[in-house]
C-alpha positions as CSV (number, residue, x, y, z in Angstrom):
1,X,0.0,0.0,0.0
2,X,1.0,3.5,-0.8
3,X,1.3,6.2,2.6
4,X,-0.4,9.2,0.8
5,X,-0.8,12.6,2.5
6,X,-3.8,14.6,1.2
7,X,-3.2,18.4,1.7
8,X,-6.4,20.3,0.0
9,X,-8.5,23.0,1.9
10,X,-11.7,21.4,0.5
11,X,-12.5,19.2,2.9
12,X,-15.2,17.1,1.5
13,X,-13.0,16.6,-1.8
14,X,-10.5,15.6,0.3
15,X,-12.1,13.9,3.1
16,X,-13.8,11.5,0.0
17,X,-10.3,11.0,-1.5
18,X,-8.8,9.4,1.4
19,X,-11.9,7.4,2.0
20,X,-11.7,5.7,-1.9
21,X,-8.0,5.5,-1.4
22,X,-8.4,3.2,1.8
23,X,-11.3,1.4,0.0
24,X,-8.1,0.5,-2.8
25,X,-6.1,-0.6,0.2
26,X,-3.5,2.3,0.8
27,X,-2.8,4.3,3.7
28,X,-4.7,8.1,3.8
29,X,-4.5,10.9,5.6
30,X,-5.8,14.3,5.4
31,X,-4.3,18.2,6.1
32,X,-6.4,20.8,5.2
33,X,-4.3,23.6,5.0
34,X,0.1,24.1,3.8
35,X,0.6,24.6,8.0
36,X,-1.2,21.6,8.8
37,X,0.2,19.6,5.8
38,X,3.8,20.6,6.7
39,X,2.8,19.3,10.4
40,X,1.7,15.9,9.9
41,X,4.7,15.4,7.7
42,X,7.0,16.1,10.7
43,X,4.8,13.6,12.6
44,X,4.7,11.0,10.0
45,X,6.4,11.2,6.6
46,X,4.2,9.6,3.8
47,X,5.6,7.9,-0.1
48,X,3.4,10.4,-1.5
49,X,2.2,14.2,-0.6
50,X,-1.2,15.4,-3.0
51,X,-0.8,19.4,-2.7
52,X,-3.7,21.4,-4.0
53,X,-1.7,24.5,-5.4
54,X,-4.5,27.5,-4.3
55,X,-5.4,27.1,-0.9
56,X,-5.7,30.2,2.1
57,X,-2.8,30.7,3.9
58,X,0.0,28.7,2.5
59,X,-0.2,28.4,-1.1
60,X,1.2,24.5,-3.0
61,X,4.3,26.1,-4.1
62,X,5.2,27.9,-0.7
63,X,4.0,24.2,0.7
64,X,6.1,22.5,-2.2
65,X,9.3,24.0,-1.6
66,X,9.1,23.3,2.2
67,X,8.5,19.9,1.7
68,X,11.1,19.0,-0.7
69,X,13.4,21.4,1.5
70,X,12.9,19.0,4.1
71,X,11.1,16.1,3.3
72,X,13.5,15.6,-0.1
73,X,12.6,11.9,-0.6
74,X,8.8,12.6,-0.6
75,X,7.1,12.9,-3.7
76,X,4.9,15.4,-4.2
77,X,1.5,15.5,-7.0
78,X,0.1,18.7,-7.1
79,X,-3.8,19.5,-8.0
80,X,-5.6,22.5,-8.9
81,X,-8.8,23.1,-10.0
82,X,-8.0,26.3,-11.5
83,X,-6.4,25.3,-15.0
84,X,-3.4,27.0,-13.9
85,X,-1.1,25.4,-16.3
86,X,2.4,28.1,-15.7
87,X,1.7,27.4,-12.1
88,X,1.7,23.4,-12.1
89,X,4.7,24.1,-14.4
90,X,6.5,26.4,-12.1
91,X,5.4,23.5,-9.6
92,X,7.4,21.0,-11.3
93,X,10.4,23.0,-11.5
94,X,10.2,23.5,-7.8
95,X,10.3,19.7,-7.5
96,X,7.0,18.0,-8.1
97,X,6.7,14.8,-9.9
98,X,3.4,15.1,-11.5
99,X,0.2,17.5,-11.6
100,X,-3.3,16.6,-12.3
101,X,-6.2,19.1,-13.2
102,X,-9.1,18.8,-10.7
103,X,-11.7,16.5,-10.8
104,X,-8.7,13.6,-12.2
105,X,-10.0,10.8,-13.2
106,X,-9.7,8.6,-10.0
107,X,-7.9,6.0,-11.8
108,X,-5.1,8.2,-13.4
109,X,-4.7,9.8,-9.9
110,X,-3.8,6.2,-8.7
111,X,-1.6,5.8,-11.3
112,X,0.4,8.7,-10.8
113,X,0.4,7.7,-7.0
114,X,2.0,4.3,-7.8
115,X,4.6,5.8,-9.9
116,X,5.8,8.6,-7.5
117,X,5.9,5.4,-5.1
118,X,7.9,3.8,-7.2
119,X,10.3,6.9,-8.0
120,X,10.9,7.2,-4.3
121,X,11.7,3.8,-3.4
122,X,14.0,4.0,-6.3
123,X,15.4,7.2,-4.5
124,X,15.9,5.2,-1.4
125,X,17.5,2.3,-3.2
126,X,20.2,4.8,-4.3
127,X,20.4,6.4,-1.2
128,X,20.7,2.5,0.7
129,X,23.9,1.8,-1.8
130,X,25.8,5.1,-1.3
131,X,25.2,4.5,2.8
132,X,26.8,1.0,2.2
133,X,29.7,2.1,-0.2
134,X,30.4,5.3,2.1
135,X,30.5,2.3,5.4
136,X,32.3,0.4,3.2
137,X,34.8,2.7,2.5
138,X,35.5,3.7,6.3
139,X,36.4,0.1,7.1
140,X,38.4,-0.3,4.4
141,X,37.0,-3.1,2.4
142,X,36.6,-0.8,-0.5
């Protein structure tokens, strides 16, 4: 299963996200603001942050940037209902993997989920090897 954060002001949108996504057998939880989002990621960090990019308060990108500031592994999907096409794409440069317009299809939102899952572990892979070869190194094996 796949540890998504959903961050998304719109709390019946959101709160109905998380409930399909359990009902596919992944992990959901919900933030409905960039504050709260950033929180729960210090209290548990998910595989996969879905950012709306408009929301009060902190905005996706501000929220963006913080998370891959400190969360770098984390990948991030950003949504917005607003057809705001230079902003997804100034998202991306930021960091995210993917955008989707709002309402996605619920099955291409899945899919995207699967493969930022599958980034990151690939991400962690790496990040496993280099940890070995830099241990490795130290003792003198290398």
């Amino acid at each position: 299963p796949i540890d998504v954060l959903i961050v998304d002001d719109e709390k019946d949108f959101s709160d109905m996200l998380a409930m399909r996504l359990v009902d596919r057998g992944h992990h959901a939880r919900v933030a409905y603001s960039g504050e709260e989002g950033l929180a729960e990621l210090e209290r548990q960090e998910p595989d996969v942050v879905i950012l709306d990019i408009r929301m009060p308060g902190m905005d996706g990108i501000t929220a963006l940037k913080e998370i891959r500031s400190c969360h770098p592994v984390v990948e991030v999907i950003l949504l917005t209902g607003h057809g705001a096409i230079d902003t997804a794409v100034d998202g991306l440069k930021s960091g995210a993997f993917d955008y989707l317009l709002k309402p996605a299809p619920f099955d291409e939102l899945v899919e995207k989920l699967e493969a930022a899952r599958a980034r990151k572990a690939e991400q962690e892979e790496r990040i496993r090897r280099a940890e070995q070869r830099a241990l490795l190194r130290r003792s003198g094996d290398v």
